[in-house]
N, C-alpha and C positions, 0 to 999 in steps of 0.2 A: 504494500500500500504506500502509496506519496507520504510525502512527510505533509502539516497543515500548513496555518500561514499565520502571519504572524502580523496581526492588529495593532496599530499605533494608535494609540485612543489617549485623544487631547483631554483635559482636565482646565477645569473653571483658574482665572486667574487669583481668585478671591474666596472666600465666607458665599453660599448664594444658593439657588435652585440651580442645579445645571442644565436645567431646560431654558434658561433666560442666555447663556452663552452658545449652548452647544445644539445642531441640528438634530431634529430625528430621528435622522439615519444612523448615527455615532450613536444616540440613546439604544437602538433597536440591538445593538449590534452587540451591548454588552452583555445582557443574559442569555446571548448564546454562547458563551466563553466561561471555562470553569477554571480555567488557569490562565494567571498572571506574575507577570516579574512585574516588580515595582521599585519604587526609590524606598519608600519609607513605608511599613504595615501600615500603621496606623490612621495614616492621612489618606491611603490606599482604599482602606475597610471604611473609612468614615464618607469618602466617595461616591465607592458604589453603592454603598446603603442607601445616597442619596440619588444616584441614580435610577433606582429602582429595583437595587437586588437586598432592601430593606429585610431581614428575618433569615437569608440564605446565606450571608457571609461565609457561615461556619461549613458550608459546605463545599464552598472553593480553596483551591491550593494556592498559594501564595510560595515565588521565591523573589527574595530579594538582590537589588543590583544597584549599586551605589557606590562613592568611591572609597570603599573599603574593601569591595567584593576584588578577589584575587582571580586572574584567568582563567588561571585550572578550571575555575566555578563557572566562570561563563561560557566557557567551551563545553563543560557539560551538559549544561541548556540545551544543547540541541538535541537531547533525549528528550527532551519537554514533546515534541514535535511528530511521534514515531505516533504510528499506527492512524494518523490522519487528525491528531488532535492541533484545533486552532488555539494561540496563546495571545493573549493580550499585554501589549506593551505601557505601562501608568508609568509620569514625569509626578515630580512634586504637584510642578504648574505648567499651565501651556501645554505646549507639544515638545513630547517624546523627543528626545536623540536631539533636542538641539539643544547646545550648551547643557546637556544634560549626559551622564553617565551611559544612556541606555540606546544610545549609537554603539555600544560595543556590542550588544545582542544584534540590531541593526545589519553589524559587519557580520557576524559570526553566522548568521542567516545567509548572506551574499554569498558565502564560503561553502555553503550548505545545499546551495539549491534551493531553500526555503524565499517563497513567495513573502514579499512586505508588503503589504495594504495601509497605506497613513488614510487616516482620516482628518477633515474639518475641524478645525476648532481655534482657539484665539490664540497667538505669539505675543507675546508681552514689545519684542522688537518688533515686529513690523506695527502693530497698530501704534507704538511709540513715534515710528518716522512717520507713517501714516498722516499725524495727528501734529508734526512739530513745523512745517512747513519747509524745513531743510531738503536738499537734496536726497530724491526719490531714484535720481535714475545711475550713483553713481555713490556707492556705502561702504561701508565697512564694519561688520561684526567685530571689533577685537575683544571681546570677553572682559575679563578681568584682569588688569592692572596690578603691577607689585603694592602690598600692602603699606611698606616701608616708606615715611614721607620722601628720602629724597628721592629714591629709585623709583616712585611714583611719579614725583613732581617732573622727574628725566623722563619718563614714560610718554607722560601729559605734552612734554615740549614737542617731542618726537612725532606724537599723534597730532601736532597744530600743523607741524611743517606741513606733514602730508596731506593735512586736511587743506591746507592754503596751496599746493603747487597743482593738487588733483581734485580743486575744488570736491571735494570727497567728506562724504557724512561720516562721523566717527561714533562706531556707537557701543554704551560701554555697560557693565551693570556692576554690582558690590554688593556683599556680604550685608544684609540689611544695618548693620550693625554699625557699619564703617560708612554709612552714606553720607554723614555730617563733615564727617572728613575730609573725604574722596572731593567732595563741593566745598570744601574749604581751600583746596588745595588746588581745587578748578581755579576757582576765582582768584587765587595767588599766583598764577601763573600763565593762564591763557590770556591772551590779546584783549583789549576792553573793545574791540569790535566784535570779536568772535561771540557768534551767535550761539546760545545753551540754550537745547530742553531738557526739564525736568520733569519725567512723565511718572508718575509714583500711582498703585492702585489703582491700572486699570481696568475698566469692567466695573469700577465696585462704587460703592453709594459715593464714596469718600474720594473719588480719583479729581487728581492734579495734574493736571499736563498743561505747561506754559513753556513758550519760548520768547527769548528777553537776550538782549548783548551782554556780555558779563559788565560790562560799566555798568547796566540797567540792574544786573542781581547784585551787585554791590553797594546800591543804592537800598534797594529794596529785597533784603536778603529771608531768605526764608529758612525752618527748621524742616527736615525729613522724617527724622526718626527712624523710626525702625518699621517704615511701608516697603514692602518690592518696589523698588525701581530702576526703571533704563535713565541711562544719559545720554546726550547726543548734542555733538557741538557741530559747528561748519565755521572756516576760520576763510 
């Protein structure tokens, strides 16, 4: 028998119904799925409850994949797959395998002859540039940045050049923890032309997304906290 396939199934950006983000089709698709690798159980189970697999938890398989899981582990996953069974892929937030651990199952699929089916659902970056009026046709994902202020601050100069010679969106995100930082360290060092958004929670009652020149957020500076958010400058 074929091996099944393997389900990328997006998750709410926020707290919410997940019928207010996600299609139909993506809802339809998850009770027919009895096994999942996820980032985290608990956020995983508290999900699909919401989803609609409310009372059945206890009767799907869960393995976890996060960046603690070691190879060996993920190469075994592809026993998940035998006899025709389909697996569904859970991110904390957003969709799967981006900026997320569970491109390694992804990969190990490709290697496998195993079908990927992604499904619809929200990216925290694209609705980010979507929404900040920066350049759309011409980006750049760089993830995360060094934590360290100066190796950051060197980071930060690095990603202005290139944002200024390749007119080029630069787009970034941080440990919710460090975003007061991360935007301290924005404003101390990029251009007072260069254009920021700061897109924090979105999808949710409480989302912020503004874009302003850093002169302008230095004037009128704002706190973060501890929301999810993308950054995105154009220099």
């Amino acid at each position: 028998m074929n091996p099944g396939k393997l389900y990328l199934i997006p998750t709410p950006l926020g707290e919410g119904d997940p019928s207010q983000v996600l299609p139909a089709s993506v809802l339809e698709v998850i009770p027919t799925l009895s096994c999942f690798v996820v980032e985290e159980l608990r956020t995983a189970r508290r999900f699909l409850s919401a989803a609609g697999l409310k009372g059945k938890i206890d009767t799907l398989e869960f393995h976890e994949l996060n960046e603690h899981t070691k190879p060996a582990d993920v190469e075994a996953y592809a026993s998940l797959f035998e006899g025709g069974r389909n697996v569904g892929l859970l991110s904390e937030a957003g969709l799967p395998a981006v900026a997320d651990p569970g491109a390694l199952l992804v990969a190990l699929c490709h290697r496998h002859g195993i079908e990927v089916v992604p499904l619809v659902g929200p990216s925290s970056l694209m609705l980010a540039l979507m929404a900040s009026g920066l350049n759309g046709q011409s980006f750049a994902f760089v993830g995360y940045i060094p934590a360290k202020t100066e190796e950051r601050r060197a980071a930060l100069r690095t990603l202005e050049k290139r944002s200024s010679a390749q007119h080029q969106t630069q787009i970034l995100i941080e440990t919710p923890y460090r975003n007061d930082s991360l935007l301290a360290d924005m404003l101390g060092v990029l251009g007072g032309n260069t254009r920021l958004c700061i897109a924090a929670n979105i999808t949710c009652p409480d989302q912020f997304i503004q874009t302003r020149t850093v002169a302008q957020w230095k004037q009128k500076p704002v706190t973060i906290g501890k929301r999810p958010c993308v950054f995105l400058f154009l220099s």
